[in-house]
C-alpha positions in Angstrom: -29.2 -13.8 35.3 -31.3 -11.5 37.6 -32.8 -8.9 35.1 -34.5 -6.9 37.1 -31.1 -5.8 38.6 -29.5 -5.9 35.4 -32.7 -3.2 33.9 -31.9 -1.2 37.0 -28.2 -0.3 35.7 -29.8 -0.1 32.2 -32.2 2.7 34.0 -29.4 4.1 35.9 -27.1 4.1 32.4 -29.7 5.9 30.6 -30.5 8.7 32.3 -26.9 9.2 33.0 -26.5 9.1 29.0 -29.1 11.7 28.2 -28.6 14.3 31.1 -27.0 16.3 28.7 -29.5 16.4 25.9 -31.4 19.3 26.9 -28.5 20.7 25.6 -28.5 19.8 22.2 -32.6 20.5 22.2 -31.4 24.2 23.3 -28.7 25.1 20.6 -31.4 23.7 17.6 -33.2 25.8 19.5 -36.0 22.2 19.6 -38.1 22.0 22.9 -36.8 19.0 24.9 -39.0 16.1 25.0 -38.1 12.6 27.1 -37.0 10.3 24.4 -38.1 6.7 25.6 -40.0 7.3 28.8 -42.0 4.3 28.2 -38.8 2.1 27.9 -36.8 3.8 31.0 -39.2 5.5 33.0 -37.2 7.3 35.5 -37.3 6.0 39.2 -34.2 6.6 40.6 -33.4 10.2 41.5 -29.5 9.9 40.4 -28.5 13.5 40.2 -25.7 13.1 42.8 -24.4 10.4 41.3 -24.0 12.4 37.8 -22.9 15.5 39.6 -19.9 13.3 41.2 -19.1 11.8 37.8 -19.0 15.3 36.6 -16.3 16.4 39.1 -14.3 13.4 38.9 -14.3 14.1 34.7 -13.7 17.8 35.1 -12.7 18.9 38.6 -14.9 20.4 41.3 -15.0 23.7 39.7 -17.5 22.6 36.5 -17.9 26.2 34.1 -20.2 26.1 31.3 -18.1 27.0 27.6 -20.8 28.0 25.3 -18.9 26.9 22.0 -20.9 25.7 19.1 -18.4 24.0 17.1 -16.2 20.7 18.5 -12.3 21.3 17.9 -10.1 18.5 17.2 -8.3 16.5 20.2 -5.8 15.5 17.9 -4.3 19.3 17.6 -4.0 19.5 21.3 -1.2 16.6 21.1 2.1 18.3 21.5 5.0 15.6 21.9 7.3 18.4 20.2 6.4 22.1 20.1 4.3 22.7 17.1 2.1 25.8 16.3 -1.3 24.5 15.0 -4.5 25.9 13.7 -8.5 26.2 14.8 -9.7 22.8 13.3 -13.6 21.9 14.2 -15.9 18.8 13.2 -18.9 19.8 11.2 -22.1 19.4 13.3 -23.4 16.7 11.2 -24.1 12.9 11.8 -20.9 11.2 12.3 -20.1 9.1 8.8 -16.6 8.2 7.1 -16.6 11.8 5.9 -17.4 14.1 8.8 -15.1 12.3 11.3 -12.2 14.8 9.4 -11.8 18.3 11.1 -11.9 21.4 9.1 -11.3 25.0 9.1 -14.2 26.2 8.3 -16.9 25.6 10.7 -19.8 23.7 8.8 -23.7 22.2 10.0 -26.7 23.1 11.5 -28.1 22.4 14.8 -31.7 22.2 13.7 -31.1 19.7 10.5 -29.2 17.4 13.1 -31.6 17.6 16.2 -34.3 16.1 13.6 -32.0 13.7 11.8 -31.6 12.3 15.6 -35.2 12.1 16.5 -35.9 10.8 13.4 -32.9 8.3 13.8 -34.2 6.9 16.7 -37.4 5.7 15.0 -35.3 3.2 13.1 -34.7 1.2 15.8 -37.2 -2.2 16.1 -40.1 -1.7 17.9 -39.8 -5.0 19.1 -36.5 -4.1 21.1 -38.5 -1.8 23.3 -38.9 -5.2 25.5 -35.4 -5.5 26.1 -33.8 -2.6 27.8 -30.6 -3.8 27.7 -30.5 -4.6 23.6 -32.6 -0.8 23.1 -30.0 0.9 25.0 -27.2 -0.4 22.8 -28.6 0.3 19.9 -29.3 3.4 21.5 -25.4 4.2 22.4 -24.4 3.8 18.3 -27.3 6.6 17.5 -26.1 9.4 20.1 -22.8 8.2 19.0 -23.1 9.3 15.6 -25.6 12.1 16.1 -23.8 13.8 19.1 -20.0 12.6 18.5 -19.4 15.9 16.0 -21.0 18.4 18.7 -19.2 19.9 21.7 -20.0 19.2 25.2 -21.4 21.9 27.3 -18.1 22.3 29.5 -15.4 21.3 27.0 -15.2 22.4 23.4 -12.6 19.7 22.7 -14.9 16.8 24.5 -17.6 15.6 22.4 -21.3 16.1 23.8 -21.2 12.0 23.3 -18.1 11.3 24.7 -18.1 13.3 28.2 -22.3 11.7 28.2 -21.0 8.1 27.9 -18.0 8.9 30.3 -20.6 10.7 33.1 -22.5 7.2 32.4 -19.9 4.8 33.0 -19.1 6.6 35.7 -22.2 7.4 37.6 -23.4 4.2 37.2 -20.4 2.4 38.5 -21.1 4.8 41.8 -25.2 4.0 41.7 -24.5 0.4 41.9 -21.4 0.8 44.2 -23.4 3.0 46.7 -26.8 0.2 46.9 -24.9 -2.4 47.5 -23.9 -4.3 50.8 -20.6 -5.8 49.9 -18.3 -3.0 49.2 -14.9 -3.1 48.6 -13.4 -0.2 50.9 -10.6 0.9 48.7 -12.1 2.5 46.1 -15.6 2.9 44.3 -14.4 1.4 41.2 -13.1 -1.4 39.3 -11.5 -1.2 36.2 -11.9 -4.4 34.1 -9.2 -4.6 31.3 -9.1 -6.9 28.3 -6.2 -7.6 26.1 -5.8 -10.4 23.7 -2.7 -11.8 22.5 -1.6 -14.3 19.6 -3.7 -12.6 17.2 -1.2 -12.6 14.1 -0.1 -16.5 15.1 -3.6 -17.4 14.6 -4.8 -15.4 11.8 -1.7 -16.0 9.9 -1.5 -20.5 10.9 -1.4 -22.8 8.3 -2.3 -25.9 6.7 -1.9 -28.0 3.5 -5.1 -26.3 1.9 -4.4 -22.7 3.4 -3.4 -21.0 0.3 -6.6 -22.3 -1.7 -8.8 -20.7 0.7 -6.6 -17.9 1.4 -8.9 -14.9 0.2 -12.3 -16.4 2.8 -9.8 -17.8 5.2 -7.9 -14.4 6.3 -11.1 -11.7 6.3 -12.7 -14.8 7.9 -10.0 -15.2 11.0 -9.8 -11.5 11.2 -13.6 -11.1 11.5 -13.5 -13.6 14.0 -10.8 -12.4 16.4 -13.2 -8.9 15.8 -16.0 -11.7 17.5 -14.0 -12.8 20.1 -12.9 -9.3 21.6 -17.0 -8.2 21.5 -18.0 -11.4 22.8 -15.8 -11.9 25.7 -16.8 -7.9 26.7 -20.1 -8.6 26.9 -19.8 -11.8 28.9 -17.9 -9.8 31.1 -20.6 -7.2 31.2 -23.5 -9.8 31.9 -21.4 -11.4 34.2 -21.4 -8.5 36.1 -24.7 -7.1 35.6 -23.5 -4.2 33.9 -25.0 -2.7 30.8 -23.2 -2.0 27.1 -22.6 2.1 28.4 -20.3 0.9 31.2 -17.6 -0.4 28.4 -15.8 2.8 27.6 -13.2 1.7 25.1 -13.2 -1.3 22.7 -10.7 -1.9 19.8 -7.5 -3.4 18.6 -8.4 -6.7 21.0 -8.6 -4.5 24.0 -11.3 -3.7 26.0 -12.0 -1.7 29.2 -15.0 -2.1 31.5 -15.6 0.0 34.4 -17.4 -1.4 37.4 -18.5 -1.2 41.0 -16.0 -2.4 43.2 -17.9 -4.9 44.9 -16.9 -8.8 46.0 -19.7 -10.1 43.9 -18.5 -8.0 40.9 -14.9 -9.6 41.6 -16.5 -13.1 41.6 -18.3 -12.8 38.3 -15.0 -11.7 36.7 -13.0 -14.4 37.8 -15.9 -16.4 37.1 -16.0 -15.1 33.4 -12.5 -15.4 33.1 -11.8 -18.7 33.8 -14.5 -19.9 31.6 -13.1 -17.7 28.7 -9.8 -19.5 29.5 -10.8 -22.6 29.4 -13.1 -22.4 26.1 -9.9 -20.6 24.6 -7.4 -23.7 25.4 -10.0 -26.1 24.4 -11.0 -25.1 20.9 -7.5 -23.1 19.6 -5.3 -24.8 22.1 -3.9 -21.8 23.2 -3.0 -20.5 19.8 -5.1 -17.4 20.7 -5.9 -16.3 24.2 -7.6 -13.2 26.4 -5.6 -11.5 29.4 -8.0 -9.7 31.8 -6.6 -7.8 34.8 -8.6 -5.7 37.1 -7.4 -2.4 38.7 -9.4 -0.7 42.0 -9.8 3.5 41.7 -10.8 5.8 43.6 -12.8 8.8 42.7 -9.4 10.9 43.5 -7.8 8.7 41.1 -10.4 9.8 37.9 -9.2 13.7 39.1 -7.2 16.2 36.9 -4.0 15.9 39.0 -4.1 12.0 39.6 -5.4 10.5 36.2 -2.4 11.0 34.2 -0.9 8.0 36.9 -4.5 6.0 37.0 -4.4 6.1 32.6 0.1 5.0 32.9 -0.9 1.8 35.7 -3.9 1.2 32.5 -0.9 1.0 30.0 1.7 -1.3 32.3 -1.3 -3.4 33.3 -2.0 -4.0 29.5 2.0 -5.4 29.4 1.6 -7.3 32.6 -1.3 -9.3 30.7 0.7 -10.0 28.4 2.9 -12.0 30.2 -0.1 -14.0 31.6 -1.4 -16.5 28.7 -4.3 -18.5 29.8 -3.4 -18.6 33.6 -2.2 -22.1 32.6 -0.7 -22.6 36.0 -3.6 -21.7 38.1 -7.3 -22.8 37.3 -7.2 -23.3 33.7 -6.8 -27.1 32.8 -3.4 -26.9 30.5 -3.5 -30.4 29.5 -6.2 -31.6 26.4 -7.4 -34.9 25.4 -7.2 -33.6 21.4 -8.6 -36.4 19.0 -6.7 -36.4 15.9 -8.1 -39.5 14.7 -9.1 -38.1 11.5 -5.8 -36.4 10.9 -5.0 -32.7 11.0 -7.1 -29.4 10.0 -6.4 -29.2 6.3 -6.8 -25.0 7.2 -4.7 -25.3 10.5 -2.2 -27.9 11.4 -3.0 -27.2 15.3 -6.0 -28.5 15.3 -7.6 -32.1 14.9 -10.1 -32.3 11.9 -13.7 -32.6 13.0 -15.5 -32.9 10.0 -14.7 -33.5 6.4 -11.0 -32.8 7.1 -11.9 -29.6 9.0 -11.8 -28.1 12.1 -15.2 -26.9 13.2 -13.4 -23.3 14.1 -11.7 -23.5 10.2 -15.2 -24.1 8.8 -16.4 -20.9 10.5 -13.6 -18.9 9.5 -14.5 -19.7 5.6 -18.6 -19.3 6.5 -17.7 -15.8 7.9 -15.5 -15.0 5.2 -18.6 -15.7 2.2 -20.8 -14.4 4.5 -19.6 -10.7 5.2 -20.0 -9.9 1.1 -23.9 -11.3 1.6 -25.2 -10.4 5.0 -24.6 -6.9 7.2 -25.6 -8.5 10.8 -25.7 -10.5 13.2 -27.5 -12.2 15.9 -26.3 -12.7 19.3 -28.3 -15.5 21.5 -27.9 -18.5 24.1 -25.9 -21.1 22.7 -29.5 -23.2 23.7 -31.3 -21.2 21.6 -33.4 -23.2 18.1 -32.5 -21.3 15.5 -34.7 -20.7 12.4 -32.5 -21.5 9.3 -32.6 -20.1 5.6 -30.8 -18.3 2.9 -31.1 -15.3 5.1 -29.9 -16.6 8.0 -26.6 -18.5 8.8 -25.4 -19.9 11.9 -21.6 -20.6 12.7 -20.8 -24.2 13.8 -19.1 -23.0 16.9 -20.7 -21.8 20.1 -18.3 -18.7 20.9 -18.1 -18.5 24.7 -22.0 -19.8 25.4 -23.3 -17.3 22.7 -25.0 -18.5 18.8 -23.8 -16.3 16.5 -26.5 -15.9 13.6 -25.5 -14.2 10.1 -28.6 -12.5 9.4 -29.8 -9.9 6.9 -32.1 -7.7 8.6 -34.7 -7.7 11.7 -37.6 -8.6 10.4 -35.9 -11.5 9.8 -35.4 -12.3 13.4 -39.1 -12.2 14.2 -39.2 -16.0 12.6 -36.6 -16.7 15.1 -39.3 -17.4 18.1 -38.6 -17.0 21.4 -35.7 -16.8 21.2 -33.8 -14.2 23.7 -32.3 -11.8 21.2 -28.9 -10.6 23.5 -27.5 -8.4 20.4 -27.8 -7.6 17.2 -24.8 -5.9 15.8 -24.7 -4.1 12.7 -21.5 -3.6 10.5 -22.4 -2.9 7.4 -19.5 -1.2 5.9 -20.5 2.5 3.7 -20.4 2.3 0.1 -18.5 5.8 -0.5 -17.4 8.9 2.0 -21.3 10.3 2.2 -22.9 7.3 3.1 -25.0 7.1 6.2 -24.0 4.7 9.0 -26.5 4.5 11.1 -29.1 1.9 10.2 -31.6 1.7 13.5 -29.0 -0.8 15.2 -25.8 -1.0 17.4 -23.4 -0.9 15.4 -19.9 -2.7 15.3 -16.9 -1.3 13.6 -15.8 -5.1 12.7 -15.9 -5.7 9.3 -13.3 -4.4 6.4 -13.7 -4.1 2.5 -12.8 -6.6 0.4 -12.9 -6.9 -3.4 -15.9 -8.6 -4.5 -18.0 -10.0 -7.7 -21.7 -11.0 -7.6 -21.5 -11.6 -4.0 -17.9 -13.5 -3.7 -14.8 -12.8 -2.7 -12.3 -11.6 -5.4 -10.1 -14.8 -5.5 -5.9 -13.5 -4.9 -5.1 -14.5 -7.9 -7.9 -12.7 -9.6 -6.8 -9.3 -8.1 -3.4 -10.2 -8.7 -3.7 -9.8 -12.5 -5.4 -6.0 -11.9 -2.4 -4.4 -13.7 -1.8 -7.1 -16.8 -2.9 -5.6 -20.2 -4.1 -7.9 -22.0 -3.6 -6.3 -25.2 -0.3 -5.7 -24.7 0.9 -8.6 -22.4 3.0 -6.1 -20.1 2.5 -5.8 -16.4 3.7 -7.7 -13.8 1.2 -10.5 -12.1 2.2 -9.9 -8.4 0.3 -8.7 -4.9 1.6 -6.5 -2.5 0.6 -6.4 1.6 0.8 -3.3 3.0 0.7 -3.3 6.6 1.3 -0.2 9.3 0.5 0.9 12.4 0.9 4.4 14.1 4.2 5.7 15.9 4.5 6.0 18.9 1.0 5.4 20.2 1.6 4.9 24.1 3.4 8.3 23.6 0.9 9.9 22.0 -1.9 8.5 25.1 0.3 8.8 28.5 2.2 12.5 27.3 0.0 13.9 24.6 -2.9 14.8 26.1 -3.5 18.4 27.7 -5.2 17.9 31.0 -6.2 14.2 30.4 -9.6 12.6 31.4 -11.5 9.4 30.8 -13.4 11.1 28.3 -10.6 12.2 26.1 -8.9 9.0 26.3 -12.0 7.3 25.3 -12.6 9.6 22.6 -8.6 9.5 21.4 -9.3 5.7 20.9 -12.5 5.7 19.4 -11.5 8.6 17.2 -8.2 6.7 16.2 -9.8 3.3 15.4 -12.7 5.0 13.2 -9.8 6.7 10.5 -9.0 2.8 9.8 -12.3 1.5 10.3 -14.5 3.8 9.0 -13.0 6.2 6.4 -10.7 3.0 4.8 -13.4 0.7 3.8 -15.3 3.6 2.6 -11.7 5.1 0.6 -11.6 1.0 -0.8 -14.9 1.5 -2.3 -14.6 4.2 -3.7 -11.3 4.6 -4.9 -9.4 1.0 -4.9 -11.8 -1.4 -5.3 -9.5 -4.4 -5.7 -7.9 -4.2 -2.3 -8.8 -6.6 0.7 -8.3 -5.9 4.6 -6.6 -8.8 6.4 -7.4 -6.0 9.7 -7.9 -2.9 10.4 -9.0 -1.2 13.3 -7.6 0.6 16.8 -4.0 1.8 15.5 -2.9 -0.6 12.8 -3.8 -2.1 9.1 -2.8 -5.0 6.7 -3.9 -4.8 3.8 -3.1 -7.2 0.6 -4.4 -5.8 -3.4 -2.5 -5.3 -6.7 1.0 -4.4 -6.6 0.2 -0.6 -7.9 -3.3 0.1 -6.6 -1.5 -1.1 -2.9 0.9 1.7 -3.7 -1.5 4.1 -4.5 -3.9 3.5 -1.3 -0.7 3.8 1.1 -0.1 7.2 0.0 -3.9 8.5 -0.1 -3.7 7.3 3.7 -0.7 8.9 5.1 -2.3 12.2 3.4 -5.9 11.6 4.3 -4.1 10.8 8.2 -2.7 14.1 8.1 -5.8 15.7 7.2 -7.6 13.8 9.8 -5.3 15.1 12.6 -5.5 18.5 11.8 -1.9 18.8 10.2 -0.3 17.8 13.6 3.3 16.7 12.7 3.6 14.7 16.0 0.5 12.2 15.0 2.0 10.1 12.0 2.3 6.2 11.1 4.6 3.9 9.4 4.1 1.0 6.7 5.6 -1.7 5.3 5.1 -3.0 1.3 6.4 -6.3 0.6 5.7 -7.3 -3.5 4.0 -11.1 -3.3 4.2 -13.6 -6.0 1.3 -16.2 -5.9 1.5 -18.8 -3.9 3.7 -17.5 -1.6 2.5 -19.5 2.0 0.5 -17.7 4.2 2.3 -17.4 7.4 5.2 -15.4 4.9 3.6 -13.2 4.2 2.6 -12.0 7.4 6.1 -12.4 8.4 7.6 -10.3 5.5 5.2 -7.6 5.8 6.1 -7.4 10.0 9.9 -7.1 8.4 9.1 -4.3 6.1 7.0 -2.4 8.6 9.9 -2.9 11.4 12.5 -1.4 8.7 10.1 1.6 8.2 10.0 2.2 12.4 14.2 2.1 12.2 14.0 5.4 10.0 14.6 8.5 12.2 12.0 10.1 13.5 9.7 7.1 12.2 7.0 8.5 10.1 8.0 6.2 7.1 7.6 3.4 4.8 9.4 0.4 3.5 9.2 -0.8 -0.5 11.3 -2.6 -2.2 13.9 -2.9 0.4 13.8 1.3 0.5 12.9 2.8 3.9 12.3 6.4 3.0 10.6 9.3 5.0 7.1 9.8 4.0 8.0 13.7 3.1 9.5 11.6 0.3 6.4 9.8 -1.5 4.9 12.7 -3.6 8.8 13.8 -5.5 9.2 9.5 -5.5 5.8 8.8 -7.5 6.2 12.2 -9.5 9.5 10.6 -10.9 7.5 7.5 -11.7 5.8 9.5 -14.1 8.6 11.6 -15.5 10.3 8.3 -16.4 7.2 7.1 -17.9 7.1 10.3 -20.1 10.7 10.2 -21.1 10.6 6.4 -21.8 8.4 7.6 -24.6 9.9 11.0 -25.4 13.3 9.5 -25.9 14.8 6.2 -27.3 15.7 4.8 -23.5 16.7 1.4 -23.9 15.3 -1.1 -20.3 19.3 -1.5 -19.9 20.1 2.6 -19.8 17.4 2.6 -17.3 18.9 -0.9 -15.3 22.0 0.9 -15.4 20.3 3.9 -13.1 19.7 1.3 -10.3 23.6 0.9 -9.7 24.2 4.7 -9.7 21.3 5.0 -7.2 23.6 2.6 -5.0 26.3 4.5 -5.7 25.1 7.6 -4.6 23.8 5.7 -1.1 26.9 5.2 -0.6 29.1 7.1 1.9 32.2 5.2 3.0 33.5 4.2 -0.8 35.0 7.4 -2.5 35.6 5.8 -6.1 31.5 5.7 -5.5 31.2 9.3 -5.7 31.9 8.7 -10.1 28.8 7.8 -10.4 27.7 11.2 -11.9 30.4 11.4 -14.8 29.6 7.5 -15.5 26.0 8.7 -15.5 27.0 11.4 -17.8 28.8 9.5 -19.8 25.8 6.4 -20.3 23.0 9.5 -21.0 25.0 11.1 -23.8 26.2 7.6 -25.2 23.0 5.7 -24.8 20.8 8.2 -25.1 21.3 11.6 -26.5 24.0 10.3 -29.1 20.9 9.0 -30.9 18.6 11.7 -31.4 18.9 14.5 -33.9 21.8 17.0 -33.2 19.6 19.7 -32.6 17.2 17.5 -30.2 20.8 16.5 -27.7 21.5 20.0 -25.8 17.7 19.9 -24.5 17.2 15.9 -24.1 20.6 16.1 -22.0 18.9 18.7 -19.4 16.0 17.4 -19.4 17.1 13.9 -18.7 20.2 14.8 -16.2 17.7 16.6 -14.3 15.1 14.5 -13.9 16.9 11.3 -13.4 20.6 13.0 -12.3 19.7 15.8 -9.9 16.1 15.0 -8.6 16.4 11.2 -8.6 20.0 10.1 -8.1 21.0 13.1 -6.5 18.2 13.7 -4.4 17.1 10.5 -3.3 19.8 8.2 -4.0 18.8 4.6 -3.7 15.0 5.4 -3.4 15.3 6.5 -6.7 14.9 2.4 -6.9 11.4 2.5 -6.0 9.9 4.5 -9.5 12.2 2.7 -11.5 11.0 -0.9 -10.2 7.8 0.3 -10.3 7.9 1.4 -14.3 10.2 -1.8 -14.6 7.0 -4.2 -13.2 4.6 -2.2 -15.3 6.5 -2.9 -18.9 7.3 -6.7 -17.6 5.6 -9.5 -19.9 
């Protein structure tokens, strides 16, 4: 690679990234000093370039809007009319807590100006020497320090958001307008990555799968996380482009905005035949990466034509779809596979390599013991010696020409040599809603929580007995998935948006991926710590724990989601819970929990979920889970007999039931099974007030009410009394 151009666009990036700081310095009311002079001295007089990226993000007519406190994008939304409410971030440090929008405006200017400076003073010394690695680490700090404050000339842009946008931007145009090969039909080119087969391969099989389920799952997932970071930045270093100039990243999609040069066109193809072929050769297709390319103009970035530049983004992303591996062009489609030692005992696609394993299945299991023990890791040359001990852990397989290295912390990496340090990532996931996130290094939103005990993986079957009582014997032995994803996302990116920009579809994304990425590992800990996160990340989650505690986290997140987007009833997701014996094989259970989740989209209007066969409006949760307790309650207050209640499940059906009209007797045989059953028994003077009591609870609000959901409490108290 030629670094010396490749530190010119980190130069170019830099200054680009902190033209707005002065800002910030002004409202803590903190003279503004240069922050890393010595590292990125400036050279390059670039002040046109910024100015254009300004106008392309906000028109040619830039005013200054002197608001203190950033309001919420996700109240600006309007698929439906909807009156909503002043909601702003509190100008704090972005963590799992302060990503949620309030009423009240909260934070000081001051208190965060020196939390930054401070910040910065956690990142290694030692990086100074590589521009490139400082300025990543870099991006995650005035990510989380500036990500809660407005910009200067939009109160619903983020001072870090419209910064990294004016960066992508004017250093595509630097780069664009020094170079002699130019592409004459626009400045840019947009680089966009997609990634496809992601459930097929997390979800594959083999005769040992299910024993190593609990490392093998969080293990694929973390890895798929790998491959979409990995395959960016060989994109990026292909092109000579530093970290700022990828604008959006999650969910397996990418976007990389570039000069639109011939060279810069080479090095893509270039990059994206070798991730091709490295794909087809090591997970024979079973996973794969589409990357298309789009020129732009600057009159394509402005406020009347961007709404058409973002919709060609979205039917680019389908048309990549359709193009796995470019099998039929350069990519060689045809493998000499040795299976000589039999099949993957993890994955039946692939040949076993060493002790019955796959090489790739050995990773997945490293990855998956090593994301309870270790918070980073290394990124270097595939060449590279690396120093091996209990605190570092390299993966068998070279991922795209890059060693990945499991590592505790930096000082670590000092033992390493000379080794050419290309990342160092940082996902250590908080421990509660108050912890800090920002440990001196870039950071990578691409872990989840899982249950864990002295540093291992909760085994399924462990967290499958959460709700047994030993005592007692009662409770049912069972898992549950829960998987979801929001509705109507494409809507929600191509018509929500008031006056859409790069910046606010950036910000939408990253905003949308850090509810699942950030606040639910942080909710897990706290709150449920026996579930574990198959994925989540970008617009969807699948999540497996106990049958109840799975319960219980779906409906803290569809009310914490509501909270997070500022009440906006057009901004809602769906789930799907599917109850899972042991045992049950692995590629099932991702197929039953798709099924549950689909059913749950077919409700009207969306905004639902799926449970025991039950798709029911999520309006519906709080009345369904208070009638869990009421039956609880009267299960002890009267003499209810298991078959009384077994009885209430056909009347529920009953009541569902529209086209039968004998059905509609369900209320006098209902009647007639509470007084005979139930309030016969008890004292005379006990009946009058048991009979209201329990017609109305069970009758009007559960029958009545909500007719064959009324299934869901009653399974639920029926699992909870099962021995």
């Amino acid at each position: 690679m030629n670094h010396s151009i490749s530190e010119k666009s980190c130069h170019i990036a830099f200054q680009a990234l902190t033209s707005q700081l002065s800002i910030f310095a002004q409202r803590a009311n903190a003279e503004h000093k240069s922050i890393a002079s010595h590292i990125f001295p400036i050279a390059h007089d670039i002040s046109t370039f910024i100015q254009k990226a300004e106008q392309l993000l906000l028109g040619q007519t830039i005013k200054n809007t002197p608001k203190q406190h950033l309001s919420t994008l996700f109240e600006n939304i309007e698929l439906e009319n909807h009156k909503s409410l002043a909601h702003f971030y509190p100008i704090q440090a972005v963590n799992s807590d302060t990503i949620f929008p309030r009423k009240q405006k909260e934070g000081h200017y001051d208190k965060l100006w020196q939390d930054f400076l401070a910040g910065l003073n956690k990142i290694p010394k030692s990086h100074e020497k590589k521009p490139d690695l400082w300025l990543d680490h870099f991006d995650t700090a005035y990510q989380i320090f500036t990500g809660n404050i407005p910009s200067a000339y939009a109160s619903d842009i983020s001072l870090y958001d419209y910064s990294k946008a004016i960066a992508t931007l004017a250093t595509a145009l630097y780069l664009y307008d020094q170079t002699n090969d130019k592409e004459e039909n626009g400045e840019f080119l947009l680089i966009q990555g997609d990634f496809f087969g992601i459930q097929d391969f997390i979800f594959s099989s083999g005769s040992e799968t299910n024993k190593q389920a609990a490392k093998l799952l969080r293990g694929r997932s973390f890895q798929v996380s790998l491959f979409t970071e990995l395959a960016a930045l060989k994109v990026l270093q292909a092109c000579k482009l530093p970290s700022t100039s990828q604008i959006m990243n999650a969910a397996g999609k990418f976007l990389i905005i570039a000069p639109n040069t011939q060279a810069v066109k080479n090095a893509v193809e270039n990059a994206k035949s070798e991730l091709n072929q490295w794909f087809v050769k090591h997970t024979y297709g079973l996973i794969g990466l589409g990357i298309a390319t789009k020129t732009a103009n600057q009159s394509d970035f402005s406020a009347e034509n961007f709404s058409t530049l973002r919709n060609s983004l979205f039917n680019d992303f389908e048309k990549i779809k359709l193009q796995r591996l470019d099998l039929l062009d350069s990519t060689q489609s045809v493998q000499s596979a040795d299976y000589s030692q039999g099949v993957c005992q993890l994955n039946s696609y692939f040949p076993a390599e060493i002790d019955g394993f796959a090489k790739m299945s050995l990773d997945q299991i490293l990855i998956g013991e090593h994301l309870v023990k270790k918070d980073r890791i290394l990124i270097c040359d595939e060449q590279s010696d690396i120093y091996e001990d209990r605190h570092t852990t390299p993966l068998h397989l070279s991922i795209f020409g890059y060693k990945i290295i499991f590592t505790q912390n930096e000082e670590i990496s000092g033992k390493f040599g000379k080794v050419d340090i290309l990342r160092f990532w940082d996902f250590e996931l908080p421990e509660n809603q108050d912890s800090e996130i920002w440990h001196g290094y870039s950071r990578r939103y691409i872990n989840g929580y899982v249950a864990s005990r002295n540093g291992e993986i909760t085994p399924f079957d462990t967290l499958a007995t959460t709700h047994r009582n030993a005592e007692t014997g009662e409770g049912q032995i069972a898992l549950m998935t829960l998987k979801g994803d929001v509705d109507n996302l494409g809507t929600i990116f191509q018509k929500g948006l008031k006056q859409p920009n790069l910046a606010k579809m950036a910000a939408l994304s990253r905003q949308m991926n850090q509810f699942f990425s950030l606040w639910l590992p942080a909710i897990c800990s706290e709150k449920f710590p026996n579930m574990y996160t198959v994925f989540a990340g970008g617009d969807d989650f699948f999540l497996i724990g106990p049958w109840l505690e799975t319960q219980q986290l779906a409906g803290e997140m569809q009310r914490e989601f509501k909270r997070y987007v500022a009440d906006n009833p057009n901004i809602h997701f769906s789930a799907g819970m599917v109850m899972a014996k042991l045992g049950i094989p692995i590629p099932q259970l991702g197929g039953l929990a798709e099924d549950a989740l689909e059913k749950a989209k077919g409700v009207e209007g969306k905004n639902a979920f799926t449970i025991y066969q039950q798709s029911v409006p999520w309006s519906k949760w709080t009345s369904l889970m208070a009638l869990g307790e009421n039956i609880e309650r009267l299960a002890e207050k009267y003499p209810i007999s298991t078959a009384y209640l077994y009885a209430l499940i056909q009347f529920a059906d009953l009541a569902a039931d529209t086209q039968h009209i004998e059905s509609t007797m369900w209320r006098s045989r209902f009647y007639y099974k509470t007084s005979r059953y139930v309030v016969d028994k008890l004292p005379k003077d006990q009946r009058q007030k048991a009979l209201e009591e329990i017609s109305t609870s069970f009758g009007n609000i559960g029958i009545e009410t909500h007719k064959s959901a009324f299934k869901i409490p009653l399974f639920n108290y029926f699992y909870q009394i099962r021995k």
